[in-house]
N, CA, C and O of each residue as an XYZ file, in Angstrom:
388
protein
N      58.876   -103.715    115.554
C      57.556   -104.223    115.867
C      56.660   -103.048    116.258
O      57.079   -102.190    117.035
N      55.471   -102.997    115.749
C      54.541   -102.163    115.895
C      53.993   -101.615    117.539
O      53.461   -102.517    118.186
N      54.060   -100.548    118.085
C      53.147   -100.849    119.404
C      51.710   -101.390    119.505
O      51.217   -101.818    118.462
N      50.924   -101.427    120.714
C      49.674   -101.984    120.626
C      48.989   -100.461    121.094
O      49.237    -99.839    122.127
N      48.199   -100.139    120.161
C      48.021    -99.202    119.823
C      45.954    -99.375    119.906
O      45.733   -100.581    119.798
N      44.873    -98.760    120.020
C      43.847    -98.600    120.204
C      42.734    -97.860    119.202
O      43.152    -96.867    118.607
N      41.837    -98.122    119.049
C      41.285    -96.904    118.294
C      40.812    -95.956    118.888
O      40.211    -96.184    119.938
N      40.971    -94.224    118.263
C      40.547    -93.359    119.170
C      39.192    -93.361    119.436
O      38.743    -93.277    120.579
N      38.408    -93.467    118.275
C      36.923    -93.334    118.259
C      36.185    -94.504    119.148
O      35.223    -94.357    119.901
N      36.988    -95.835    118.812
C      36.234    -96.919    119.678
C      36.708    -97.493    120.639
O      36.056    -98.215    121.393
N      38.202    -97.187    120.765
C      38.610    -97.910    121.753
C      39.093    -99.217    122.022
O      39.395    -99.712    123.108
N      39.132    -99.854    120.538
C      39.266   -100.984    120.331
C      40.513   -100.916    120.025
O      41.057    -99.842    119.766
N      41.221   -102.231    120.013
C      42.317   -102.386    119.089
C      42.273   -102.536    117.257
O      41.517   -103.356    116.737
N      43.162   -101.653    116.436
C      42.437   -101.199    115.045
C      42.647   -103.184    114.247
O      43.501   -104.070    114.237
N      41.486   -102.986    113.806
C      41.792   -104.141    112.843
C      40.398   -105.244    113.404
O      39.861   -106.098    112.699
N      40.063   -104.928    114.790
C      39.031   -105.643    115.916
C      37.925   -104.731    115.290
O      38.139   -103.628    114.788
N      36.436   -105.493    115.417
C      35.527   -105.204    115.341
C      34.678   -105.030    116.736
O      34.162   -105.930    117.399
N      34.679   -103.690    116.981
C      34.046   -103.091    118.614
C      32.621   -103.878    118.809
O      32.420   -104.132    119.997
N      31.374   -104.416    117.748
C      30.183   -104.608    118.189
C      29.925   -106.214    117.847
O      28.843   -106.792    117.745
N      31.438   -106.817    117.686
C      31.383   -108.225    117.722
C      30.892   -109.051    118.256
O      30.884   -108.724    119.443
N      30.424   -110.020    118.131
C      29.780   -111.045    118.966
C      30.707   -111.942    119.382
O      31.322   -112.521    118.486
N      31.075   -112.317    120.955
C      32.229   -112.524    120.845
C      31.993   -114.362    120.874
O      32.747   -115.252    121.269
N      30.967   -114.397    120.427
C      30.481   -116.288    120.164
C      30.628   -116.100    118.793
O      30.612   -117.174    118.192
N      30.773   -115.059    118.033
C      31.141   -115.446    116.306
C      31.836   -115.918    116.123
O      31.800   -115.720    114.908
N      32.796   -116.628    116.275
C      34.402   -117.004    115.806
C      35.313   -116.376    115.164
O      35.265   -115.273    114.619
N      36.275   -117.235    115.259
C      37.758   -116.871    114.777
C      37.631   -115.751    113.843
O      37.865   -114.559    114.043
N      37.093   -116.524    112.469
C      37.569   -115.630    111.357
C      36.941   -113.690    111.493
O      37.503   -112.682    111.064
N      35.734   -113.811    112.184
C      35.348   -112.625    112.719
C      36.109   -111.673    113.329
O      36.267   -110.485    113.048
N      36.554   -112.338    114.186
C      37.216   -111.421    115.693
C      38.420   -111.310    114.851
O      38.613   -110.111    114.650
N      39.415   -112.111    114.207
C      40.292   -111.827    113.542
C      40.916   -111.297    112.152
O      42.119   -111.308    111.890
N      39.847   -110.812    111.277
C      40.270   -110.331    109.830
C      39.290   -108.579    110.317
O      38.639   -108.383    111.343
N      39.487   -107.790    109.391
C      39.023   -106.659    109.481
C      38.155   -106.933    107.817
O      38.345   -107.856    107.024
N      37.226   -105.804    107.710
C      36.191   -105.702    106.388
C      37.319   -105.872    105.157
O      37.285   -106.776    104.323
N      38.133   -105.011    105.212
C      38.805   -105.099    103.523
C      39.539   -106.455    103.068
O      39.590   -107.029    101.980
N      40.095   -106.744    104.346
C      40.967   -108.141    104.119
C      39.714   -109.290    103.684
O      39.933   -109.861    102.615
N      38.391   -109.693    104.430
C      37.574   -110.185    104.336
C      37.063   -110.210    103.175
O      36.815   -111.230    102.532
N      36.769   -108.452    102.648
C      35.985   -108.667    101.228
C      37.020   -108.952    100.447
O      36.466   -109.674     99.618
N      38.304   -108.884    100.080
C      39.653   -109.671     99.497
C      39.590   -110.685     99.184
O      39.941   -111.128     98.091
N      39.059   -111.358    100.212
C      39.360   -112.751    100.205
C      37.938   -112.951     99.576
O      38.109   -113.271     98.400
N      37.113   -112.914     99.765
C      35.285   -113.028     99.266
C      35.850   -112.694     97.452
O      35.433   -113.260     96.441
N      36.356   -112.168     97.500
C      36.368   -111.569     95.788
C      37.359   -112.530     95.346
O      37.213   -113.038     94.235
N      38.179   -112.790     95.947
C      39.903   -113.970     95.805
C      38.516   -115.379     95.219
O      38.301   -115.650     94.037
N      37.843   -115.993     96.348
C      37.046   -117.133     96.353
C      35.856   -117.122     95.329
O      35.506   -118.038     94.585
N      35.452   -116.184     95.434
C      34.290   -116.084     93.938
C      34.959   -116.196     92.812
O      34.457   -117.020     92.047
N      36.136   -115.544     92.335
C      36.251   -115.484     91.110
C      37.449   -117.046     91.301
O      37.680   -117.495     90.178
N      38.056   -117.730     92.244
C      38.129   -119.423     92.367
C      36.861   -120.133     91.706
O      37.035   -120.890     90.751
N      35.948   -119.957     92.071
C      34.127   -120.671     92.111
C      33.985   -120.690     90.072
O      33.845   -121.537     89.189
N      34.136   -119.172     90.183
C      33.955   -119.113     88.686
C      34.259   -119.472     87.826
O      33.539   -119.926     86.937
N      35.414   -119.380     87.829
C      36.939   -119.964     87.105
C      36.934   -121.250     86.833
O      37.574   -121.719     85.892
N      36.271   -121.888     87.564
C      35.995   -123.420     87.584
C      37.107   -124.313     88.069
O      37.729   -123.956     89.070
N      37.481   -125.659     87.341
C      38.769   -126.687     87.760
C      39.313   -126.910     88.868
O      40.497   -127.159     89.097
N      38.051   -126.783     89.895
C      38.547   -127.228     91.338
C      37.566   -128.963     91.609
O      36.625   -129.221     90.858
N      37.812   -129.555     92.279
C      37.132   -130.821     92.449
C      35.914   -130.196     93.528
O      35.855   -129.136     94.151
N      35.255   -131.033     93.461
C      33.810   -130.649     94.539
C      34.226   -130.835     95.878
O      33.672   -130.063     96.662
N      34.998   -131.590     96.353
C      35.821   -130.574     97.640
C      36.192   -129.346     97.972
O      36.044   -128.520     98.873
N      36.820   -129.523     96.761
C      37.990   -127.859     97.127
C      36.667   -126.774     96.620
O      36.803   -125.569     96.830
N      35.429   -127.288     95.964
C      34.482   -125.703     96.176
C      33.563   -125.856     96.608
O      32.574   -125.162     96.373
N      33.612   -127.051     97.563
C      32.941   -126.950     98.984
C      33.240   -126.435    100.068
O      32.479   -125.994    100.929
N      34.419   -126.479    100.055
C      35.264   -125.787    100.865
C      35.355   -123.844    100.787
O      35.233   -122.967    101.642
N      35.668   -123.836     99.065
C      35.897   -122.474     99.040
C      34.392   -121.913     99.186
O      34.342   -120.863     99.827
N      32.840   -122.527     98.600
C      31.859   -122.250     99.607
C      31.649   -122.013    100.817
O      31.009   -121.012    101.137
N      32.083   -122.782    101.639
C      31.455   -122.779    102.933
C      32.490   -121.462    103.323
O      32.057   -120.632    104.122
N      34.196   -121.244    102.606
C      34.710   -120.012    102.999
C      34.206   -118.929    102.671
O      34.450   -117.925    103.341
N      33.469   -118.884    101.676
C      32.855   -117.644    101.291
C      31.536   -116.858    101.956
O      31.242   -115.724    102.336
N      31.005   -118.023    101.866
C      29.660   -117.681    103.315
C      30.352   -116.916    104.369
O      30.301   -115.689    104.456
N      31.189   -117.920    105.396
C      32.283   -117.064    106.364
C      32.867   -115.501    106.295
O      33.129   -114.693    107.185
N      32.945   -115.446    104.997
C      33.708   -113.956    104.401
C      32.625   -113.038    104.566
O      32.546   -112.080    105.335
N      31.687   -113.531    103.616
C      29.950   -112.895    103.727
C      29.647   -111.988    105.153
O      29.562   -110.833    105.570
N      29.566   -113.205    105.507
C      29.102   -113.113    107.251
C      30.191   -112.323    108.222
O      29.928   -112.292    109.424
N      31.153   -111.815    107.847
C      32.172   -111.020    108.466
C      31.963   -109.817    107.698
O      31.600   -108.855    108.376
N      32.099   -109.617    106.448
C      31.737   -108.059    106.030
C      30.092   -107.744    106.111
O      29.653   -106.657    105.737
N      29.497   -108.471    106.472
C      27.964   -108.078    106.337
C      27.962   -107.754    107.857
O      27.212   -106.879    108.289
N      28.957   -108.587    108.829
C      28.599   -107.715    110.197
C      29.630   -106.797    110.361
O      29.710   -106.193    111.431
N      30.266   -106.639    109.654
C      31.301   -105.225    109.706
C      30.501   -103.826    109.335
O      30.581   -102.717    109.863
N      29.580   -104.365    108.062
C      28.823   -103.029    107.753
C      27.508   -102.700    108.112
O      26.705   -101.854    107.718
N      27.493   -103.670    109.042
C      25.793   -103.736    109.918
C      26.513   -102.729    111.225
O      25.971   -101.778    111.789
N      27.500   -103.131    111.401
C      28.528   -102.229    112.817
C      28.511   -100.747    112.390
O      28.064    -99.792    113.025
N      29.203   -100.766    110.955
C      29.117    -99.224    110.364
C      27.766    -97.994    110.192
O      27.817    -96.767    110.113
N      26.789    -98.801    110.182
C      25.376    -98.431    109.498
C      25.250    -98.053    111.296
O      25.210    -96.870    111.632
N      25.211    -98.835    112.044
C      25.099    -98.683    113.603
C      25.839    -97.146    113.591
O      25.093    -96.180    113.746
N      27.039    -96.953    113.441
C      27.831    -95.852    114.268
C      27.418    -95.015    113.928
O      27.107    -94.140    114.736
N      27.056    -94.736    111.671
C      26.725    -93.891    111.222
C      25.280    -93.648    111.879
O      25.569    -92.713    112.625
N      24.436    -93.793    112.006
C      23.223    -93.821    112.584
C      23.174    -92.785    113.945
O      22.835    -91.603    113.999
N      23.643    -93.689    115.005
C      24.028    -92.542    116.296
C      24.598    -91.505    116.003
O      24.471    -90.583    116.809
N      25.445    -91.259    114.732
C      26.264    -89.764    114.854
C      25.400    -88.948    114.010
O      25.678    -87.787    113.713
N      24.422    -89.516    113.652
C      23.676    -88.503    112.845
C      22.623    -88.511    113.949
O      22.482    -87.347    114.325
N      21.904    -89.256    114.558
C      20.861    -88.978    115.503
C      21.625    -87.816    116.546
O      21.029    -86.902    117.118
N      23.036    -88.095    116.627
C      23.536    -87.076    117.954
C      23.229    -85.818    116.955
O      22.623    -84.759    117.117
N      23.892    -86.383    115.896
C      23.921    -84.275    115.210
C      22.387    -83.631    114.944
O      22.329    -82.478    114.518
N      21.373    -84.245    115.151
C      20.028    -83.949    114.899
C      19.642    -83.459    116.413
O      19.062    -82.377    116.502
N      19.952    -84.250    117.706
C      19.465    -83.734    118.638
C      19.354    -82.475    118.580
O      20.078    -81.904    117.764
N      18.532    -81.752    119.319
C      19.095    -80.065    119.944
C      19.219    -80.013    121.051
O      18.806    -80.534    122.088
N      20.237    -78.876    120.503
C      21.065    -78.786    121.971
C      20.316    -78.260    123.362
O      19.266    -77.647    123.169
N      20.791    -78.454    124.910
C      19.731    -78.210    125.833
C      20.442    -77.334    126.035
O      21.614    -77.326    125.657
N      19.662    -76.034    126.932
C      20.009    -75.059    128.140
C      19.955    -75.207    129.004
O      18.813    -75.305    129.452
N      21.047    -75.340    129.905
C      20.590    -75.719    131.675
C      20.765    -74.565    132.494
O      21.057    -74.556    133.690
N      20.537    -73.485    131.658
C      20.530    -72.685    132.457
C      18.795    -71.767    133.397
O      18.946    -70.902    134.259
């Protein structure tokens, strides 16, 4: 069994999204971006494919929105970090002397 292990950069546990909302739900707090867009690409090409009853792609709709809405705030998080580390590398540096 794996230890519980952290991220260095965020501090989080890896696989957790650090700028989560923690009123988003389940599927948020619990899948990471790649597994998410997996599954988003798994359910679209379900949709496409056709031969499901209007349940089952109501369903795989309303899952896909869900998927949406987890990698779109995964890379709204990313655009965030990238952002500060380039504003830090732009600062200049002070002298306190």
């Amino acid at each position: 069994m794996a230890a519980n292990t952290t991220d260095t950069d965020t501090g989080t546990a890896p696989g957790t999204n650090p700028g989560a909302d923690p009123g988003a739900g389940a599927t948020e707090a619990a899948i990471g971006y790649e597994q998410a867009r997996d599954e988003l690409i798994e359910v679209v090409r379900r949709l496409e494919a056709g031969g499901t009853t209007l349940e089952e792609s109501l369903a795989l709709w309303e899952r896909g929105e869900e998927l949406a809405k987890v990698c779109r705030h995964w890379l709204e998080g990313a655009r965030a970090r990238l952002d500060a580390a380039l504003a830090e590398q732009q600062r200049p540096e002070r002298d306190d002397r």
